[in-house]
C-alpha positions as CSV (number, residue, x, y, z in Angstrom):
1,X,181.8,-13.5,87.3
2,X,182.7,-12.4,83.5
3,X,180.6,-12.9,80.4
4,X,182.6,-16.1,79.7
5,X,182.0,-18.2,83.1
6,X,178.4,-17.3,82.6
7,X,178.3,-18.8,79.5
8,X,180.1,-22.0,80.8
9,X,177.5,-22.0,83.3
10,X,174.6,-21.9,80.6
11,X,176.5,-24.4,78.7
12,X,176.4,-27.2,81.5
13,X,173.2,-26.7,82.4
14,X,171.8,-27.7,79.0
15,X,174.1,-31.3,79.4
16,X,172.5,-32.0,83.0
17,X,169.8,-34.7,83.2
18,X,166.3,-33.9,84.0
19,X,165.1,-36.5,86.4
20,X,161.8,-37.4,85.6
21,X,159.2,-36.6,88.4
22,X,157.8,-39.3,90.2
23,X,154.2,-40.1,89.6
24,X,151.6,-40.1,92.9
25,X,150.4,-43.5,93.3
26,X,146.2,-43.1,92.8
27,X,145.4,-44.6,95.9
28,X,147.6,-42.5,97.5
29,X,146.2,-39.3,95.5
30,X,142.5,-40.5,96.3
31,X,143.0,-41.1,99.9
32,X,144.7,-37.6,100.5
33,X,141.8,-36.2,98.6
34,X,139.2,-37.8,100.8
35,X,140.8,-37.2,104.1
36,X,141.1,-33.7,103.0
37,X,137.5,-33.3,101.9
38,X,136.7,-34.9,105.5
39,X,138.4,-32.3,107.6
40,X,136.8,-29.4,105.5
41,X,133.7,-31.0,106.7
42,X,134.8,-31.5,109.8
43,X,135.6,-27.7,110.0
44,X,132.4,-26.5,108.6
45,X,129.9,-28.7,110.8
46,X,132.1,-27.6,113.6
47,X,131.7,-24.3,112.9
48,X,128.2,-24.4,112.1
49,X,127.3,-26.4,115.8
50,X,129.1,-23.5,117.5
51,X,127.4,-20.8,116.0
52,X,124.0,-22.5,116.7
53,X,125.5,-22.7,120.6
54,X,126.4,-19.2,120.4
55,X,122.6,-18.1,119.4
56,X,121.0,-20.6,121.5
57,X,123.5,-19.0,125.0
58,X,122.2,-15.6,123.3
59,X,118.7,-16.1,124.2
60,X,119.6,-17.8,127.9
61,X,121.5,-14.6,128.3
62,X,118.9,-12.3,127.3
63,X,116.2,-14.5,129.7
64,X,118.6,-14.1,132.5
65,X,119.7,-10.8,132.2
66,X,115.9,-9.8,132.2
67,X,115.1,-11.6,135.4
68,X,118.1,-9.8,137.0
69,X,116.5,-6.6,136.4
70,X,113.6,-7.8,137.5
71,X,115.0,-9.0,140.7
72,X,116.7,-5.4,140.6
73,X,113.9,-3.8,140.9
74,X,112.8,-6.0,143.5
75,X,115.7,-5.4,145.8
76,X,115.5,-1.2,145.2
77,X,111.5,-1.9,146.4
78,X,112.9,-3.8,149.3
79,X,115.8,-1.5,149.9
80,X,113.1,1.8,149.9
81,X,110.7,-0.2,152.3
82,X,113.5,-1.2,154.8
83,X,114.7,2.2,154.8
84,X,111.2,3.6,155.9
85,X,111.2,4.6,159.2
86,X,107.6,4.5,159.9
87,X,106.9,0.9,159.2
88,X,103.3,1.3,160.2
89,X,102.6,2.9,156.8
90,X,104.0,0.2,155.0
91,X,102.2,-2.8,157.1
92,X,98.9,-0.5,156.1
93,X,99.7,-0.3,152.9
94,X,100.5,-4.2,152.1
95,X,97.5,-4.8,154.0
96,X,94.9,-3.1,151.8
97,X,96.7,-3.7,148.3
98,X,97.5,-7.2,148.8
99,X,95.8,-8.7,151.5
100,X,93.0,-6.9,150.8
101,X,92.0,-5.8,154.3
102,X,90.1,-2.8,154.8
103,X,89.2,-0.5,157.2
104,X,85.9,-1.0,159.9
105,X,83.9,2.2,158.1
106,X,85.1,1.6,155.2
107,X,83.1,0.8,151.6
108,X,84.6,-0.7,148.5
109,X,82.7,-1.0,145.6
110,X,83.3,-3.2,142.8
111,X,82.4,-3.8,139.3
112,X,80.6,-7.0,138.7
113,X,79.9,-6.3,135.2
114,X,82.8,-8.3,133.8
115,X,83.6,-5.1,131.0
């Protein structure tokens, strides 16, 4: 394109209506502005409820995962008394600390002094 046809080009451009732009109908605007507002709302409780979920499966996790160590720890005790290969020692044992059975001679003494 020369210098000439560009300046034909300018020229036409100046004699071309401008259409006028069409004005949004208010209710229209309005209602697009509600709905909009709505779904940010929407969005933001949304959000909000799932991050309270979130904290709240946190603390059920943390709770569970403690009991499974506990229950760990339970097992390796069971695992370590199964494994014992005189179980006479451990039927001895279980008998004085939890059943508290004790032996024909033997004495406990206890404190009664409630310190």
């Amino acid at each position: 394109m020369n210098e000439a046809d560009v300046m034909k080009a300018r020229k036409g451009k100046k004699n071309v209506l401008i259409k006028p732009k069409k004005k949004k109908h208010p209710v229209l605007n309005a209602l697009v502005t509600i709905s909009g507002a709505a779904f940010i709302m929407y969005c933001l409780s949304s959000i909000v409820i799932t991050q309270a979920e979130i904290s709240e499966k946190k603390q059920e996790l943390a709770v569970l995962t403690e009991k499974a160590e506990k229950l760990e720890d339970e097992n390796d005790e069971y695992r370590s008394i199964l494994s014992e290969e005189d179980e006479r020692e451990f039927m001895e044992r279980y008998a004085i600390e939890v059943l508290g059975y004790a032996y024909p001679n033997e004495r406990r003494f206890y404190d009664t002094t409630g310190n």
